[in-house]
Structure formats: C-alpha cells, structure tokens
C-alpha positions as CSV (number, residue, x, y, z in Angstrom):
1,X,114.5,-140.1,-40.4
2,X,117.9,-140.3,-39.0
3,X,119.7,-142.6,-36.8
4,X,122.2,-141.0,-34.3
5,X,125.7,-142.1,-33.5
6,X,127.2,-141.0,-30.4
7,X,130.8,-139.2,-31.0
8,X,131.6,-138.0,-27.6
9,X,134.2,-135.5,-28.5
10,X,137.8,-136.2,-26.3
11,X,139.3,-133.4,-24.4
12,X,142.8,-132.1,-25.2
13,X,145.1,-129.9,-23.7
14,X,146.5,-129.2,-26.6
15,X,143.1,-126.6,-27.1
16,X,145.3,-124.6,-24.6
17,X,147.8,-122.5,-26.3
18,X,151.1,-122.3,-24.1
19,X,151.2,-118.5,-24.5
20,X,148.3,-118.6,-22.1
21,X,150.3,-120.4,-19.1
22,X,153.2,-118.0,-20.1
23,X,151.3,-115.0,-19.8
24,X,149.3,-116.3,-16.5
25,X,152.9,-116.8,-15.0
26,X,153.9,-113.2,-16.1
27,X,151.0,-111.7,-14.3
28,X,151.2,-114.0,-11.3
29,X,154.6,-114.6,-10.2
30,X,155.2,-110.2,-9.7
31,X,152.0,-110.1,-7.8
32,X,152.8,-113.4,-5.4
33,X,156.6,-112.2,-5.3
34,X,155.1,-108.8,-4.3
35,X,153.2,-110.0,-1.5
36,X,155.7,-112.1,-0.6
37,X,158.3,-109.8,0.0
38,X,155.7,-107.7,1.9
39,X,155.0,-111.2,4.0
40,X,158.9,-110.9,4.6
41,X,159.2,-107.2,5.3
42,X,156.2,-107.3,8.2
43,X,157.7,-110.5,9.5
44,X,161.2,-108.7,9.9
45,X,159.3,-105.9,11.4
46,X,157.8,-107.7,14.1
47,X,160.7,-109.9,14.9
48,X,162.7,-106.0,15.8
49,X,159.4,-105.0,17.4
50,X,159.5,-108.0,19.9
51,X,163.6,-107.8,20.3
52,X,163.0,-104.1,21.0
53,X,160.4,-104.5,23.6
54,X,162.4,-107.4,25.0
55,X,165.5,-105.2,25.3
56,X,163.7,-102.6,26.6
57,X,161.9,-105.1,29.4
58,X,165.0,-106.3,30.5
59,X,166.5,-102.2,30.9
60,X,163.7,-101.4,32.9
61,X,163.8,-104.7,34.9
62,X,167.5,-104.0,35.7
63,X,166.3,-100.2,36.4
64,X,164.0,-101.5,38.5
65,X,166.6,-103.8,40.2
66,X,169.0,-100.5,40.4
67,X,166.7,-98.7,42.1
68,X,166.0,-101.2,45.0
69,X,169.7,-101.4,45.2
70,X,169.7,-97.7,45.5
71,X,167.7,-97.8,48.3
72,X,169.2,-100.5,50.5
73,X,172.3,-98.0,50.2
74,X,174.3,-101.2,47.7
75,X,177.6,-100.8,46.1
76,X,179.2,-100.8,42.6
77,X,180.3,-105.0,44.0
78,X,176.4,-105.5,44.6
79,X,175.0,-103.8,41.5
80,X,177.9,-106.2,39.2
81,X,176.5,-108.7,40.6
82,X,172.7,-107.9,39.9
83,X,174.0,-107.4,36.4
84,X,176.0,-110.6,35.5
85,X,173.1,-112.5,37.4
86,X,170.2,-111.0,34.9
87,X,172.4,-111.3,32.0
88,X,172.8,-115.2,32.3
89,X,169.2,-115.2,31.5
90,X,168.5,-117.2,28.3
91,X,168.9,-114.9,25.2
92,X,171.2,-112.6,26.8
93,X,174.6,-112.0,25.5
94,X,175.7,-109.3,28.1
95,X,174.3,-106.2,29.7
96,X,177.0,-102.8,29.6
97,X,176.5,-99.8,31.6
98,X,178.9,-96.7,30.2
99,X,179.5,-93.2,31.5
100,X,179.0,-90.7,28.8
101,X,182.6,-90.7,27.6
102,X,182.0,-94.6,27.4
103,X,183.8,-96.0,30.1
104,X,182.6,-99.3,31.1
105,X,181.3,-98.9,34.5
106,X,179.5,-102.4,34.8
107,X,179.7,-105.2,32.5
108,X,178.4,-108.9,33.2
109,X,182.0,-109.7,32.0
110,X,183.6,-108.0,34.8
111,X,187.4,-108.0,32.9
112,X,185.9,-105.6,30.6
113,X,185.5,-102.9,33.2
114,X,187.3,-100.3,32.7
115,X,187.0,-100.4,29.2
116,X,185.5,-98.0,26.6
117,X,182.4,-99.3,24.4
118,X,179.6,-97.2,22.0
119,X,182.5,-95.1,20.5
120,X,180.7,-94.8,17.4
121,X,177.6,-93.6,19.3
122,X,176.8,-90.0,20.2
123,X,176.9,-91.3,24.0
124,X,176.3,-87.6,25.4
125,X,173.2,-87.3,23.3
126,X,171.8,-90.7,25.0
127,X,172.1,-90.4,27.7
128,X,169.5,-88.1,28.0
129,X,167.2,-90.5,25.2
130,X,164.7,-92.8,27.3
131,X,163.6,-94.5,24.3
132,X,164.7,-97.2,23.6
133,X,167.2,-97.9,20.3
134,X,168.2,-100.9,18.4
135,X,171.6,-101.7,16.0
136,X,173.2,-105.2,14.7
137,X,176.6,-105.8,16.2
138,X,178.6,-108.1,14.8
139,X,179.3,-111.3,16.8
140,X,182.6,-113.0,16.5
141,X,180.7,-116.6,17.2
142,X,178.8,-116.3,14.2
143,X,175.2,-114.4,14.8
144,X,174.8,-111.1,15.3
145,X,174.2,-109.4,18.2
146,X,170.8,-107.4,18.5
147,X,171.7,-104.5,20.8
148,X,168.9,-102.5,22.9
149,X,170.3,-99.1,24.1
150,X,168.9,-95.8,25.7
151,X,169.9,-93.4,29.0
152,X,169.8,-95.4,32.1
153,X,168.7,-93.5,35.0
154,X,166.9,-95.4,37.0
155,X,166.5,-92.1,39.6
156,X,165.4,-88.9,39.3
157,X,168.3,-87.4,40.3
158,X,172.3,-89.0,39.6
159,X,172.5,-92.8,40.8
160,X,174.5,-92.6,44.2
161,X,176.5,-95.7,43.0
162,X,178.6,-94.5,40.4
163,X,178.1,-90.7,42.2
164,X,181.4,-88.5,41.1
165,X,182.4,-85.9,43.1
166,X,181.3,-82.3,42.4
167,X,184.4,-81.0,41.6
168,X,186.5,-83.6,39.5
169,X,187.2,-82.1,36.4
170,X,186.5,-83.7,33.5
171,X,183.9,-86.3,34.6
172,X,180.4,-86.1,32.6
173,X,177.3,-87.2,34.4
174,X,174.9,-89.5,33.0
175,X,174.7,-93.3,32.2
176,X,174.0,-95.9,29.3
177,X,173.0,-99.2,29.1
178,X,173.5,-101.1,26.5
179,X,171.4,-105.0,26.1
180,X,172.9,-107.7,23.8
181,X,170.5,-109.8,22.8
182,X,171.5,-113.6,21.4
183,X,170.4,-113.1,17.8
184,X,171.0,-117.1,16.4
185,X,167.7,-118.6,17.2
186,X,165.6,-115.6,16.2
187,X,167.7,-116.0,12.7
188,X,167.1,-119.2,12.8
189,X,163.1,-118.5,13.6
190,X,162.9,-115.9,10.6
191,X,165.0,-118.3,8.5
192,X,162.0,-120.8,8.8
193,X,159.3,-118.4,8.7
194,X,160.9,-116.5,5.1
195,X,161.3,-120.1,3.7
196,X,157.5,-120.9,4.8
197,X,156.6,-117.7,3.5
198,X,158.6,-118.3,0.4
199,X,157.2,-121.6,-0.7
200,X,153.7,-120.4,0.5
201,X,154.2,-117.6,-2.1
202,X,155.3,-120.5,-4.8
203,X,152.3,-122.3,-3.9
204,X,150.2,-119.5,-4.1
205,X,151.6,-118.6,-8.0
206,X,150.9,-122.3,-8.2
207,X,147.3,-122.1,-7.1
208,X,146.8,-119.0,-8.8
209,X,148.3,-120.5,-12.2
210,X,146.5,-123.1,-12.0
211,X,142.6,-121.4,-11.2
212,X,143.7,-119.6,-14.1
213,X,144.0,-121.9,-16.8
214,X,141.3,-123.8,-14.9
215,X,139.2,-121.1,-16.3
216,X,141.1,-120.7,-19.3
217,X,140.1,-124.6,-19.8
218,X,136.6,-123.9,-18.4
219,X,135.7,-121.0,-20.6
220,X,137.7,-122.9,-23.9
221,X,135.7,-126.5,-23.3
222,X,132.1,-123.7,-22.8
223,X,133.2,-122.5,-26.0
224,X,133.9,-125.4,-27.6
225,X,130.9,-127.0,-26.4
226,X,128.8,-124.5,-28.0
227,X,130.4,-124.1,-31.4
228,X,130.3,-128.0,-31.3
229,X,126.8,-127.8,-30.6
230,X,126.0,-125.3,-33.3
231,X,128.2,-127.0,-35.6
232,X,126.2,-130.3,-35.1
233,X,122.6,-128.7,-34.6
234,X,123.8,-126.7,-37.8
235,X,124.8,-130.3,-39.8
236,X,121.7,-132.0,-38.1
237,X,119.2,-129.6,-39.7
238,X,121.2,-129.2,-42.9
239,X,121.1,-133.0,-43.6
240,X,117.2,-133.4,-42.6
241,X,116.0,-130.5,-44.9
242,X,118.5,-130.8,-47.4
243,X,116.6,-131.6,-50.9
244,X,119.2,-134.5,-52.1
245,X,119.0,-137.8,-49.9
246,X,121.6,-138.7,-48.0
247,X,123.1,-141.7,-45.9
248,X,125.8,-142.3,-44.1
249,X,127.2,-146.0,-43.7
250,X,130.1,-147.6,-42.2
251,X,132.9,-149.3,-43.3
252,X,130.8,-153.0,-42.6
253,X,128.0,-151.2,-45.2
254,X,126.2,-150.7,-42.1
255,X,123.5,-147.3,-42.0
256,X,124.5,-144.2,-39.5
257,X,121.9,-141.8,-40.7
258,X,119.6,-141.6,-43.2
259,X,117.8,-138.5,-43.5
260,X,114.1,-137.7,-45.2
261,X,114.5,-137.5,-48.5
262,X,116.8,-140.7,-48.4
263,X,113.8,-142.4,-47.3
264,X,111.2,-141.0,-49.4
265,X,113.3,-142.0,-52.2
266,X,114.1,-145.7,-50.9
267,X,110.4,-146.1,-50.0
268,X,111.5,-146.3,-46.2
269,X,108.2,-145.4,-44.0
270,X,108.4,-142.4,-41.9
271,X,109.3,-143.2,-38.8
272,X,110.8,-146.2,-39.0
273,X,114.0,-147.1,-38.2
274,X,116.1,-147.6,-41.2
275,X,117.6,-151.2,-41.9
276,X,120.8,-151.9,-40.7
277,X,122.3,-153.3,-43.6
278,X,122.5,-150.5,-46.3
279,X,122.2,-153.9,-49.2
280,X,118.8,-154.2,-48.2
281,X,117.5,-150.7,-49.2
282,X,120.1,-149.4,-52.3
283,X,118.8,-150.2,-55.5
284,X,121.4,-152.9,-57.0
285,X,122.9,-150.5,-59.5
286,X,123.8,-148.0,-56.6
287,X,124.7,-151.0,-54.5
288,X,127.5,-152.0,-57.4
289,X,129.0,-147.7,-57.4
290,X,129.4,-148.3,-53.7
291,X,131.3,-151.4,-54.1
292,X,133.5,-149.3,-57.1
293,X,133.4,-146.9,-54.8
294,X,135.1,-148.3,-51.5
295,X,138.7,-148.6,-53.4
296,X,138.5,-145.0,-55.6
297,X,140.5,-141.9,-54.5
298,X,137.8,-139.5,-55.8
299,X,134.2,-139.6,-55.7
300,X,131.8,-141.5,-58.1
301,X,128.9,-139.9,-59.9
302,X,126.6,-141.9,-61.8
303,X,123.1,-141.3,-63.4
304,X,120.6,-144.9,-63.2
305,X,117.1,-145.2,-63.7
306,X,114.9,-145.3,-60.4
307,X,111.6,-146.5,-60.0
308,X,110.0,-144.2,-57.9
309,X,107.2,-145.1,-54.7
310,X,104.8,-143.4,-56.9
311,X,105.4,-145.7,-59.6
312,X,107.5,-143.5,-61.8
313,X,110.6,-143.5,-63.3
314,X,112.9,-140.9,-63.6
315,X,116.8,-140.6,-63.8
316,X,118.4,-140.6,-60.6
317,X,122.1,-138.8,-59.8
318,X,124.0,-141.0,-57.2
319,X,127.4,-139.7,-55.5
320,X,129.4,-141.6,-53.7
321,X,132.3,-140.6,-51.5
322,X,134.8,-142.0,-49.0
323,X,135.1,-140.7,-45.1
324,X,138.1,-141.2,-43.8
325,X,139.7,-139.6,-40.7
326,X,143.0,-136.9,-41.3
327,X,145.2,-140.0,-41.5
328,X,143.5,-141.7,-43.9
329,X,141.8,-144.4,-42.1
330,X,138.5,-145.2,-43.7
331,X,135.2,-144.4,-41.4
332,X,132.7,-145.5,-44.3
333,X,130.9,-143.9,-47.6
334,X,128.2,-140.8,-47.7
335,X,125.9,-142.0,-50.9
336,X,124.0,-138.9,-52.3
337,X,121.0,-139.4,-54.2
338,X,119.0,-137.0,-56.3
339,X,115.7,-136.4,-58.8
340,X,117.4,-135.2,-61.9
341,X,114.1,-135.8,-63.5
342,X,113.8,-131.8,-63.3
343,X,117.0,-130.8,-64.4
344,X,116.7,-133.0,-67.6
345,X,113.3,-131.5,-68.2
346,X,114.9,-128.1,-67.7
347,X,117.9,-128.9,-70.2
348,X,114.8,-129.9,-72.5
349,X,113.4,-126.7,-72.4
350,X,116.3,-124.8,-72.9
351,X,117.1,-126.8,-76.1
352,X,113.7,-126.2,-77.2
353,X,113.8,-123.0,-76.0
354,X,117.2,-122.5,-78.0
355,X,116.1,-124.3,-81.6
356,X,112.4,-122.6,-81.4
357,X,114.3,-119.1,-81.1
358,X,116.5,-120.2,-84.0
359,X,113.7,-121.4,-86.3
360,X,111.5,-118.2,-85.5
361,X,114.9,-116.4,-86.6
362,X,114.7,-118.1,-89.7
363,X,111.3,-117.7,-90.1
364,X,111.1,-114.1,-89.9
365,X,113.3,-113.8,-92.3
366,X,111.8,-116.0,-94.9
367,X,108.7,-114.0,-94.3
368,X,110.2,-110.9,-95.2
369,X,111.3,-112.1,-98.1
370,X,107.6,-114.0,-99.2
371,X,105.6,-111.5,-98.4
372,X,106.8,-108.8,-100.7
373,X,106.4,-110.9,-103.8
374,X,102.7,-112.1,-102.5
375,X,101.9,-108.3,-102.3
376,X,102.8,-108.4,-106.4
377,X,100.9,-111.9,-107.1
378,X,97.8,-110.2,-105.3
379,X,97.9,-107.2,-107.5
380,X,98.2,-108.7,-110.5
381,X,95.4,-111.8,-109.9
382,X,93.0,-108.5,-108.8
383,X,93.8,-107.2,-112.3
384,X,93.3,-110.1,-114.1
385,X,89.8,-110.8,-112.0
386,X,88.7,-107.6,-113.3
387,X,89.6,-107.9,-116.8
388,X,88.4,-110.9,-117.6
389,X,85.2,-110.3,-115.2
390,X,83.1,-111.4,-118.1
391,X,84.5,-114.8,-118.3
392,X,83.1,-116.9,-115.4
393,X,86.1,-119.2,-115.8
394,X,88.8,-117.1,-115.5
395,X,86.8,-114.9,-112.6
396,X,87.0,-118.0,-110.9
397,X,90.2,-118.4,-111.3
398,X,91.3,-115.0,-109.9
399,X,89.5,-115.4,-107.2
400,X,91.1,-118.8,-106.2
401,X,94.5,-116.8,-106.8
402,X,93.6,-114.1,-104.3
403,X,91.7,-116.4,-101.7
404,X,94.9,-118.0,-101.7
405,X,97.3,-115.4,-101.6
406,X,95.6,-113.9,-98.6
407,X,95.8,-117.5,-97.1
408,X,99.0,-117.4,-97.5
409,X,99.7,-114.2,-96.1
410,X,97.5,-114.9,-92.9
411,X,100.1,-117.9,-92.4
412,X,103.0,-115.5,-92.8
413,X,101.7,-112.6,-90.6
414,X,101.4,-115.7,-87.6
415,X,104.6,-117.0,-88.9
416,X,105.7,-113.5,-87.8
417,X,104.0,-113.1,-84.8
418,X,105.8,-115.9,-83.8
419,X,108.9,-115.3,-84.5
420,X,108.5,-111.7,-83.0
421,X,109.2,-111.2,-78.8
422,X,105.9,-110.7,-77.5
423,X,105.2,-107.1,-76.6
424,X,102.7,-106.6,-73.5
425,X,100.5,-103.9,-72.6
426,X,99.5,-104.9,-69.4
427,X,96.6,-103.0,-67.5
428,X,94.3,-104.1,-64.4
429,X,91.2,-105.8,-65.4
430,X,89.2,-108.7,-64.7
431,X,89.8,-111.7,-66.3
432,X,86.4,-113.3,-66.0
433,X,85.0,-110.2,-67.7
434,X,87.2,-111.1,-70.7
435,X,86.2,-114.5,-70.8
436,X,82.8,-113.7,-71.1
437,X,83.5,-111.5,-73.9
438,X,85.7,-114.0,-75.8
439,X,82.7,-116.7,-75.5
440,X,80.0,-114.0,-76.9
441,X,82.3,-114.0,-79.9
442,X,82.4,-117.4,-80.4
443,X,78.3,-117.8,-79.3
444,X,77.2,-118.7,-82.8
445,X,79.8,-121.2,-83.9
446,X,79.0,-123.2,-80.9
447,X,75.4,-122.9,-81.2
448,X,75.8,-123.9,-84.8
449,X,77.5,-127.4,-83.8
450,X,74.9,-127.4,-80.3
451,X,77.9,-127.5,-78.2
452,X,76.4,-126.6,-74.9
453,X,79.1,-124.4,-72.7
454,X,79.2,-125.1,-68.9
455,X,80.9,-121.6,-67.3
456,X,81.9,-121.6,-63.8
457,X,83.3,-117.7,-63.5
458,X,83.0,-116.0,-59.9
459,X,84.0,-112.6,-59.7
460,X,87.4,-112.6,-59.4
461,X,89.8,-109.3,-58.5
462,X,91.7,-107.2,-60.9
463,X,94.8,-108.4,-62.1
464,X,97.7,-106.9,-64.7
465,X,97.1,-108.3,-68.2
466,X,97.6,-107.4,-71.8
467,X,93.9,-107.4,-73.1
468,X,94.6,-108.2,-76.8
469,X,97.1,-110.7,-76.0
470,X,94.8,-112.5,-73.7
471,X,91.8,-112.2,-76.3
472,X,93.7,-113.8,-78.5
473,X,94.9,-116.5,-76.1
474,X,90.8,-117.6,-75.3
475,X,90.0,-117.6,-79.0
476,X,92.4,-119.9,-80.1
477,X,91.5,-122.5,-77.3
478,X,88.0,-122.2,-77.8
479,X,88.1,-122.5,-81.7
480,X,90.5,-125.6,-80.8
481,X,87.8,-127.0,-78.3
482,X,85.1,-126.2,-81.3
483,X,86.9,-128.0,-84.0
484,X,87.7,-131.1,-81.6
485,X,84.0,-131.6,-81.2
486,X,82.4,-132.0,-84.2
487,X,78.2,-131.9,-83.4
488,X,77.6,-131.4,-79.5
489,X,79.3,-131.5,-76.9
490,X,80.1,-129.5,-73.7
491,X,82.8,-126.6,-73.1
492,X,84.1,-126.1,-69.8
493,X,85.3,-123.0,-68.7
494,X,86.2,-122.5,-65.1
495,X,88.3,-119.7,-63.2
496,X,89.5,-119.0,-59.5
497,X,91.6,-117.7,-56.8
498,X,94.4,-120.0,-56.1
499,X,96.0,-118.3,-53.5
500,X,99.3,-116.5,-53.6
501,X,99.8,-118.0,-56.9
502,X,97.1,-115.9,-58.8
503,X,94.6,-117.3,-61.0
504,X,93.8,-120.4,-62.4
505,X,91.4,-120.7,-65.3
506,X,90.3,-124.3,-67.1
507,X,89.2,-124.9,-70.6
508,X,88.3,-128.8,-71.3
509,X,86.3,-129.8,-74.2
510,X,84.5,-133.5,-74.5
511,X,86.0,-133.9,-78.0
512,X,88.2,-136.4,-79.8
513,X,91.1,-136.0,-78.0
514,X,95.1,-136.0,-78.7
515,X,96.7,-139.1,-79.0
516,X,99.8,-139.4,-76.4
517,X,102.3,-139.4,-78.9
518,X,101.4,-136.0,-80.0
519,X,100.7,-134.3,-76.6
520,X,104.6,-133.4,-76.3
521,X,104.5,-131.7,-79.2
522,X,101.0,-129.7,-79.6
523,X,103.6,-126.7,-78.6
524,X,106.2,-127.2,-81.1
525,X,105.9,-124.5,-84.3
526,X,104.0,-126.1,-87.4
527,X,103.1,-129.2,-85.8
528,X,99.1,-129.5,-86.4
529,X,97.0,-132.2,-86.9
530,X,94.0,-130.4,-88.5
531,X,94.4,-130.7,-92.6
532,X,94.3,-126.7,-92.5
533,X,96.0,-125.6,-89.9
534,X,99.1,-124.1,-89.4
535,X,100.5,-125.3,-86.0
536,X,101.3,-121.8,-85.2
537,X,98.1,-121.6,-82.6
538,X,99.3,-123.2,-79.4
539,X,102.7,-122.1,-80.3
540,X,101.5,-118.0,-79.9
541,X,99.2,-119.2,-76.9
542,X,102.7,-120.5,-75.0
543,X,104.4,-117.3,-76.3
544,X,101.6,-114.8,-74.9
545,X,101.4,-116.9,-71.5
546,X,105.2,-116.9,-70.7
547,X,105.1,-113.4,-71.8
548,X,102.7,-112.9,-68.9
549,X,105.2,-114.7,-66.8
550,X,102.3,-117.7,-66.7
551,X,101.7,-121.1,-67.6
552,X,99.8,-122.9,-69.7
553,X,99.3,-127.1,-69.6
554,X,97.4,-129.5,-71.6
555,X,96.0,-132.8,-70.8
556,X,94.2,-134.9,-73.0
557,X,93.4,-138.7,-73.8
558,X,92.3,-140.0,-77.2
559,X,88.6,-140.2,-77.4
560,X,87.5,-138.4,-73.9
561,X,88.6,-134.9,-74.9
562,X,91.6,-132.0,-73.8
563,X,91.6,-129.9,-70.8
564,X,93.9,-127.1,-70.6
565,X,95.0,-125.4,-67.2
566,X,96.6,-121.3,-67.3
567,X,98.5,-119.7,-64.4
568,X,98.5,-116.0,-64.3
569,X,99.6,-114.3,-61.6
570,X,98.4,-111.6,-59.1
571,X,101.0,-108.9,-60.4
C-alpha cells in the first residue's frame, strides 16, 4: 500500500552541455557559409549574364540602326547622331565605335573623336569576334563601368560610311564597338541581394543551430524521461517488495508512502489508504525515535518490543533517517521497520551451536580418558565374579559391578557419538519402508503396554538417506513416545509428499506430555527428564537430521502428549 506524491521533475538547460552548441556551430556555420558564398557566386553570375545580353541587345539594336542608315545612303553626321541618341538611354554610359588601330570613329561624346580607345585590347583580333565580351572599366564618378565589346559589322561586306579608299596605306579595315553600361544601381542591386543572402545564410545557421539542439534537447529530455522512469518504476517496485517496512513522512509528520510490509506490521488493512498523520499508526516508542530523530545528524537505530497483528511479540529494529534536499533543507524522515525476531533466534542458534560444539569437545575427551580405566574395572569385577562364583553374595556383587560398568560405557560410547561429526552414507531408499521396519522392532514393547499404533504411510518415492542413521533416528522417538505412555495409548506415525520441500513424516504420542518450560531444551546435551536417561537421545536425533540437511520440531503440552514433525529432502 503506497500513497503517491507527484514530483513533476523541472526542465533545465543546464542538461545541455555547451560543447554541444559549440560543436553544432562548427558543423553549421562552414556548410551555411558554403552555400552562401555559392548563393553569392550564381547571383554575380547572373547579374554578368543579364549586363552581357543587355550590351549585346543594345550592339545589335545599333547594328540594326547602322544598317538602315546604310541603306538610306546616311553619313558619318547621321550615324553620330543615331549613336549619341541610343546612348542617352537609361543605363548607358556611352557607346564607342574604333577602327582596328583604335581610332575613335564615333563616340556619343563627339569631342572624343578622333581619339584612340581599347589600347590594351588586341583590337585586330576583334574585330573579327562576333561574340560578345565583357571587362570592368574604372569610372572616375565612382562605379565602374561594365563594358560590352565585340566586331561591329553590321554588313556583309565593309560599312560604306566609314569606307577608306583602296589604296591608302596604312589604314586597317574592320570596326569595334564598345557599350558602357552604368554599373551603380546594379552594385547597388547586388549589394542588397549579397546582404539578403548573407543574413538569410545567418538565419539559416540560426535555424539550423537551433533544430539541432532542439533535438539535442528532444533526444536528452526522451532519455531522461526513461531513465527517470526506470529509476522510479525501479524505486517503486523496490520499496513494495522490499522485506523491511517502510514509510515516508513529511516534515508536518504527515505519510507519503507506506509500502506492504509497513502495513502488515502497523496492522493497516490492505487496501486502505494509510492515515494521514503518521502519530496515529507508530507505536509510541517509535513515535519518541522520530521526535530524537528530527534534530540528529545521523540516523537512529533502535530495537523495542512490538506486538504483532497476530498477537505476538517479537523485537522490532526501527531506523530512522532525515531527507533533506542537496542544500540541506529538510523534506521529512524515512522510518524503517523490521522483524528481528529471526535474527535473534539465528544468533541463538549459533551460540548454541558454538557452546554444544565446545561441550562435545570436552566431552570426547573426557571419554577417552574414562573409558580406558572402565575397560580395567570390567576385567577385574569379571575375575572376581568368577572366583568367588561360589559365594552368592559376592557373585552378586560382581555382577552389579559389570552391569554397571557396561552402563556406563553405553553412556560414554553416545557421549561419543555426540561429540563426533556425523558421518552419512546416504543411498536411495524408501523411507516408509524403513519406518515399517523400525515399528516391527519395537512391535512387542508396544504390545506389552497395549499401545495401539495408528500408521498413515503411502508409498512414497526414493529419496537419499543414510539407513543406519535414520534407524536410529525412529527408534529413539518411538521408545520416547513408549515411555511417555505408560499403559495404552495411541502412536501416530504419518509420512508424505510435501512438494518441492521433500518429505514430511509425523510421530505424536497421547502421553504425558512436556511441560513448556522444558520444550526449549529437550535438544540441549544431558538434559532428560527420565530418572535413567541420559539426555543424549534427542541430542543425536538433531545431529543425524541436520546431518541430512533436515529438520526436526517438537510440540507438546503437558498432559495431551508430543508430536514431532521431520523434514527430509528430495536430494
């Protein structure tokens, strides 16, 4: 049973390392400056395309004007006039026509006639050229000029205006024209464009940056998401199956979560919301380590007696421990609880486990040394028994000597066979089988005392046992059950499958029972009850059992008989 707070984790830049953005802006800003300066290059290229073919539109409009003039028979006056007239077009800085050896023969300044222009051009080659080509000339107003020249021969044969006589020396034939074109608002034009293409290329890094740490962000918040789902599915499952209770309250003592064994513990039904104030469900002497515990640096353990739903009481291990945030601002307590009841048992046995290994030490040793002289006190009591045969008295007496020696070395060969580890033989067998046997043995003793013996023994499958060891283990119980009844009775002897666990086999008896006092010690060396007994019986039963990697219980009330319960397993 839990109760869930919501803790909507914030989002942070911050889970965005700045090497990321650098590194996006490495990769981007080449590429966009790339294509940029591409965007830039074509742009240039199509602004000399469109002078070019405007230059060359203007030549063969002016050809075509020539060639009119040509016809109507005009003169070098009519043809300076065509040209000064289409170079006050818009755009147009001037229009030149030049001989081959450059001499201005038409200009749309007319005081530059006469003059030479294009000496830095191969003039004789052009004029033969009827493509058109392109160069910058400087301009002294500021903009450069963007000059379209080629040939201009706008007839087939030479152009009857400028005609030279056949026979002047020195005079090449053949014509350019040169077309200056007004280069300040196509700058001007391209200036615009190269910035728009230019901050269109920043904007483009821009976008680009920023779709990449968009997805940078995406991809670290999907991550995040899951590990912080994991992380809490992880926590959620922990805390529910953990085997120690656990809550969680707030600083006002107020419960967050409480999960199953919290609740089991505090006697909270399943399925029921848990109280709100954690005072109403701590038991007070927790309630007081919580209060300690609210001011202390390091976490509180304590060990109090608990009164269990079941009506038990067992000891009961409470840790308390502060939550606080990084900087130390309190966010409440997490109180553990846990059963101990086990653990003390187990430091029990361990202890018991520990003196019984040091008092069947001690024991073995002692027997050693007893023994030997018994083996002298039994020789010499058979000499005297047969020396003084003839004397009933001392016969007797010899007798009692023996019989008592041989009691005493019965109680020093168990002695021994306690103190000794316990050496198995296992081999498959049926256990039922055995049991049968071990009661045929003891038939006539319980016949004797008309003890009736009630056997429920299916056939059950082979398991690994030591047969000897196991003999011995149903003989002792049985003559236990025998002398705890002392005329009739019943024996009970049942044995079955109990699943993975193996075998489970029940001797009970309807005699006078153990008294409480001694039940948690019937296991202890020595400790009997019978006048004549040694104590060492249950003692090697325990032994053989554990040996078997078993376990052997017994339950019994004064006056309504003992039952005990065996383990064995499968293998």
């Amino acid at each position: 049973m839990e109760k869930k707070v919501s803790t909507r984790q914030g989002w942070s830049w911050t889970i965005l390392s700045p090497w990321f953005i650098i590194g996006a802006a490495l990769v981007l800003t080449p590429l966009f400056a790339f294509m940029t300066v591409q965007s830039l290059n074509r742009q240039r290229e199509e602004t000399t395309r469109l002078l070019v073919e405007k230059g060359e539109a203007l030549i063969r409009s002016f050809e075509a004007g020539a060639r009119t003039g040509a016809g109507l028979r005009w003169d070098a006056f009519q043809l300076q006039k065509l040209l000064i007239e289409t170079a006050q077009q818009p755009g147009i800085d001037y229009f030149i026509i030049t001989d081959a050896t450059g001499t201005i023969l038409a200009d749309s300044d007319p005081y530059r006639i006469g003059d030479f222009y294009g000496a830095n051009l191969d003039l004789n080659r052009l004029v033969a050229v009827k493509t058109a080509q392109w160069r910058q000339v400087a301009n002294e107003e500021g903009a450069d000029t963007f000059e379209v020249y080629r040939g201009f021969a706008p007839t087939p044969g030479p152009f009857p205006i400028w005609r030279k006589k056949p026979d002047a020396p020195g005079m090449p034939s053949g014509l350019v024209i040169f077309v200056g074109l007004d280069m300040g608002p196509v700058l001007a034009a391209r200036r615009a464009d190269e910035q728009h293409t230019i901050w269109m290329g920043v904007a483009m890094v821009m976008v680009g940056l920023s779709g990449v740490v968009s997805l940078l962000l995406a991809q670290g918040y999907k991550a995040t998401r899951k590990s912080l789902f994991r992380a809490r599915a992880f926590s959620d499952h922990l805390m529910e199956n953990m085997p120690m209770g656990l809550i969680a309250v707030d600083p006002q003592g107020a419960i967050m979560a409480c999960n199953k064994t919290a609740a089991a513990i505090l006697a909270i039904p399943e399925g029921e919301t848990p109280p709100r104030s954690a005072a109403t469900v701590l038991p007070p002497a927790c309630r007081a380590i919580v209060a300690s515990a609210a001011t202390a640096g390091e976490p509180i353990v304590r060990e109090v007696r608990h009164r269990f739903p079941d009506g038990r009481t067992a000891p009961l291990e409470i840790i308390v421990s502060r939550l606080q945030t990084p900087a130390g601002e309190a966010m409440g307590q997490v109180i553990l609880f846990r059963d101990i009841s086990d653990l003390r048992t187990l430091q029990e046995e361990i202890a018991r486990s520990r003196h019984l290994a040091a008092l069947g030490s001690l024991a073995a040793g002692i027997a050693h040394e007893i023994r030997n002289p018994l083996s002298s006190l039994k020789g010499f009591a058979t000499y005297f028994r047969e020396r003084y045969g003839d004397v009933p008295d001392d016969r007797e007496t010899a007798e009692i000597m023996i019989g008592e020696v041989e009691r005493l070395n019965r109680v020093i060969g168990q002695l021994l066979e306690f103190a000794r580890p316990a050496i198995l033989r296992p081999a498959p067998g049926r256990i039922d089988a055995l049991i049968e046997e071990c009661l045929k043995i003891v038939a006539g003793d319980l016949a004797a005392k008309g003890i009736v013996v009630a056997r429920t023994l299916p056939p059950l499958p082979e398991i690994p046992f030591d047969r000897d060891g196991m003999k011995q283990v149903f003989l002792n119980l049985f003559l236990n059950a025998l002398t705890a009844m002392d005329r009739g009775g019943v024996l009970s002897v049942s044995a079955g499958e109990e699943g993975e666990r193996g075998i489970r086999i029940e001797i009970s008896d309807t005699g006078v029972g153990i008294a409480a006092a001694d039940l948690e010690r019937i296991f202890d060396p020595y400790f009997t009850t019978k006048p004549a007994g040694t104590g060492l019986g249950l003692a090697i039963v325990q032994n053989i059992v554990t040996a078997h990697r078993g376990e052997i219980t017994m339950e019994s009330e004064r006056g309504k008989g003992t039952r005990a319960v065996l383990h064995l397993p499968r293998g």
